[in-house]
N, C-alpha and C positions, 0 to 999 in steps of 0.2 A: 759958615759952613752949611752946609745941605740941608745937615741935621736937624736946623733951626727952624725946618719951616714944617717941620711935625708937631702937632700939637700932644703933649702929652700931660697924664694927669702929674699933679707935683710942678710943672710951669705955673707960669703967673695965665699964658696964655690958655694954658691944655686946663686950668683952674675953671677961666670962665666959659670955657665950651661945657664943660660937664655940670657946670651948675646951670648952662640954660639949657642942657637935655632934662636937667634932674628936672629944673620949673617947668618944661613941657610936659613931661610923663604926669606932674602933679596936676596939670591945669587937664591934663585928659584923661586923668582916672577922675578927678570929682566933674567933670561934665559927664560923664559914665555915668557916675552914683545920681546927680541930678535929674539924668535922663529917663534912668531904672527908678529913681524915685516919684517921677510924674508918672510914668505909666502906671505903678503901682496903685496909686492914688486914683486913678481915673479906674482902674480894674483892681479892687480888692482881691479878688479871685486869683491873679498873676502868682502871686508868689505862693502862693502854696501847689501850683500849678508847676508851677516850677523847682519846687524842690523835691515836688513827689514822683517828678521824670514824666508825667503826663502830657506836661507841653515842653516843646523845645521851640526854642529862639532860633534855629538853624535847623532843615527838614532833615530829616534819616536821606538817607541815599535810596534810592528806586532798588528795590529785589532784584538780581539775573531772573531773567524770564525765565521758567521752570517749563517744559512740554513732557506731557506724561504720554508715554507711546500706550494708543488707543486700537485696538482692533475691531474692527466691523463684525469679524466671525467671531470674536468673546466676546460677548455683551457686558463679562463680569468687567473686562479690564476697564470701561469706564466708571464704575466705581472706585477706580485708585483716586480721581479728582479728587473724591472726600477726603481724602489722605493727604492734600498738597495745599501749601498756600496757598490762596486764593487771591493774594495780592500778586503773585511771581508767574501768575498762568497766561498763555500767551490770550489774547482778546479771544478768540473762539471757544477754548476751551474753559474759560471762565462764564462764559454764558453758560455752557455746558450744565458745570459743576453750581451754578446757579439753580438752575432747572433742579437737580439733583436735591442738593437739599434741602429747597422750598418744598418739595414733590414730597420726599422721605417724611419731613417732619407734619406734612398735612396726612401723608397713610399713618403716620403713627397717632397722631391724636384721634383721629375715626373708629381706632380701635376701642379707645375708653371704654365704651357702653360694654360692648361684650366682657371686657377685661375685668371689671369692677364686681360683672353677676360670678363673674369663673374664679374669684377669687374668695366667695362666700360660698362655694360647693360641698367644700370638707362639713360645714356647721350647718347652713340652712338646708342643701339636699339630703346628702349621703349619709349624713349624724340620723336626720330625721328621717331620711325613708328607713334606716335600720331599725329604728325604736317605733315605727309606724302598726297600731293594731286597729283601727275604726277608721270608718270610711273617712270623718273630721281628719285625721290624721292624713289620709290617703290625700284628700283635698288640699292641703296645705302644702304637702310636695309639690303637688301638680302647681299648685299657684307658681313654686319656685322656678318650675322649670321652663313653664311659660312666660315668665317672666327673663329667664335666660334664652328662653328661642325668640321673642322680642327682640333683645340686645343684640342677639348676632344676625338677627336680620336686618336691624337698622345698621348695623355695624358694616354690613354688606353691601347694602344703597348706598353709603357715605364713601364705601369703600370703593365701589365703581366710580365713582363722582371725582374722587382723588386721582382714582388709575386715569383714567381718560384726559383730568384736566395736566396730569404731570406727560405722560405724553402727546400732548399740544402743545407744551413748553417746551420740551424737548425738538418738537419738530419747528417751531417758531427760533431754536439753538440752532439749527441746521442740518439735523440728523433727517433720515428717511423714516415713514411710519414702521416699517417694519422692526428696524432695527429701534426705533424709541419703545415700541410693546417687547423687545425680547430685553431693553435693558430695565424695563421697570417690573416683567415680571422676576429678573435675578435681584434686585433689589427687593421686592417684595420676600421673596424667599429666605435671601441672607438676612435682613432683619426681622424676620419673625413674625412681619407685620398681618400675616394670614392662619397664623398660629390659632388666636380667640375665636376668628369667624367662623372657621371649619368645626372644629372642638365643642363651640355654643351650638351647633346647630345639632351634630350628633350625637351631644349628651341630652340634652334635653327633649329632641324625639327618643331617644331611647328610656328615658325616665319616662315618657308618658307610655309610651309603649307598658314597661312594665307595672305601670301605676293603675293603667286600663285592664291589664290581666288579672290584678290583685282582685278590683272592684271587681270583676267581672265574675272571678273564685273565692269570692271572701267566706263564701260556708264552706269551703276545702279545705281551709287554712289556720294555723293557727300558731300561737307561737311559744317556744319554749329556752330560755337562754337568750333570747334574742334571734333565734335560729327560728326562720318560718318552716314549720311542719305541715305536711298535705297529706290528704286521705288518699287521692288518686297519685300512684305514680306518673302517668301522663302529664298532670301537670305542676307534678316538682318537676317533672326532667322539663318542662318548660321555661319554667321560673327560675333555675339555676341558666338557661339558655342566655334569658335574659338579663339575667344581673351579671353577667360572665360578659356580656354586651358592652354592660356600663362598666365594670373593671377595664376592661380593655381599651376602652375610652379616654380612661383617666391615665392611664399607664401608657398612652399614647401622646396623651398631652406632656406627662410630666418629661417623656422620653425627647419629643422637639425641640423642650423648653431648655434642658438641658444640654442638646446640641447647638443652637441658637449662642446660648452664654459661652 
C-alpha cells in the first residue's frame, strides 16, 4: 500500500532516519562547542564579552534613519539633534549634531576658570569684605576680586576661541555663517555657558569699585555690628550705592542660575 513508503518513527525504517538526524544534530552541536571553544581560547576576552551582551556574534539591525525638522529662521530648533540618536540621523544632520556637541562641550569646559573663583564668593569675598576694618583687610578682598576678574577674562578669550572654532564647524557641516553665529549664540544662552563670564566680570569691578571707596574714606568710617557707620552722609549714601551694586549682582547670578537648571 501507499502507506508504506512513509517513514515514521516506531518503523524499523522511520527508526533509522531519526537516529541519523539524531547523529547529525549531535555531530553539529559539538562542532559548535569545538568551534566556540577555539575562539574562546585564542580570545580570552570572548566570553565574558558575550555574556555581558557587549559583543554579539550577529550585528543589531541599522536604526530607521531619524530626520529631525530644522528651521533656518529657529536657530533653537537645531538643538533638538542633541536630543536624537546619533546613530538614526540622516548623514548631513549627523555632522550637524557633531559640530554641536564637540562645540557645547569645548564652551563649557572654558568656563572652569571663572566658575571655580564664583563659587568661593559667599567665604573669600563677601564673608570678608563684611568683616573687613584695616586697609590689610581691604587688600585681601581686593586680591580676591582681582583674582576673579582674571578668571573671567580668561574665561572670555577662551570663550571667543570656542565660539568661532564651533561655528567653523558648523559651517564646514554646511550651514551658512550667519545662521552657524545665531545657532551658537542660542546654545550658548540655553546652557548657561555665558553665565560665569558676564557675572566674573561685574562682580569683581564692582568689588574693587567699592574697596577703592573704602580706602579712599577709611577716616569716615567705622564699624559697629558689623554695620559700616560714616561721619558724612554723602558718603553712606554712596557706600550703600555700592554694596546695593554688588547685592544686585549676586541676586542676578543666582536668579540665571536658577533659570538655566
Amino acid at each position: 500500500m501507499a502507506e508504506e513508503n512513509f517513514y515514521r518513527p516506531g518503523t524499523r525504517k522511520g527508526g533509522k532516519i531519526w537516529n541519523f538526524l539524531g547523529l547529525g544534530a549531535l555531530l553539529l552541536l559539538m562542532a559548535s562547542v569545538f568551534f566556540i571553544g577555539g575562539l574562546v581560547a585564542r580570545n580570552p576576552g570572548l566570553m565574558p564579552a558575550l555574556l555581558s551582551g557587549k559583543l554579539r556574534l550577529w550585528p543589531k539591525p541599522a536604526p530607521t534613519p531619524e530626520k529631525v525638522v530644522l528651521d533656518p529662521n529657529n536657530p533653537e530648533s537645531y538643538l533638538g539633534l542633541l536630543k536624537a540618536n546619533p546613530n538614526s540621523l540622516l548623514e548631513d544632520q549627523r555632522k550637524i549634531e557633531r559640530a554641536l556637541y564637540d562645540g557645547l562641550v569645548a564652551l563649557g569646559s572654558v568656563s572652569t576658570p571663572a566658575y571655580q573663583a564664583e563659587t568661593k564668593l559667599g567665604t573669600e569675598l563677601f564673608t570678608s569684605l563684611a568683616g573687613a576694618n584695616t586697609k590689610a583687610d581691604l587688600q585681601a578682598v581686593r586680591q580676591v576680586a582681582e583674582k576673579l576678574r582674571g578668571a573671567g577674562q580668561k574665561t572670555l578669550d577662551d570663550e571667543k576661541r570656542a565660539e568661532r572654532a564651533l561655528v567653523g564647524e558648523l559651517k564646514a557641516a554646511g550651514l551658512a555663517e550667519t545662521l552657524a553665529q545665531r545657532i551658537t549664540a542660542v546654545a550658548k544662552t540655553r546652557g548657561g555657558i555665558d553665565i560665569v563670564t558676564d557675572n566674573a566680570s561685574r562682580i569683581s569691578n564692582h568689588t574693587i569699585e567699592l574697596i577703592d571707596f573704602l580706602e579712599q574714606n577709611q577716616a569716615d568710617w567705622h564699624r559697629e555690628s558689623k554695620q559700616l557707620i560714616f561721619n558724612s552722609a554723602a558718603n553712606s549714601s554712596r557706600c550703600t550705592e555700592l554694596m546695593n551694586q554688588l547685592k544686585q549682582d549676586l541676586e542676578n547670578l543666582n536668579q540665571t542660575v536658577r533659570q538655566v537648571r
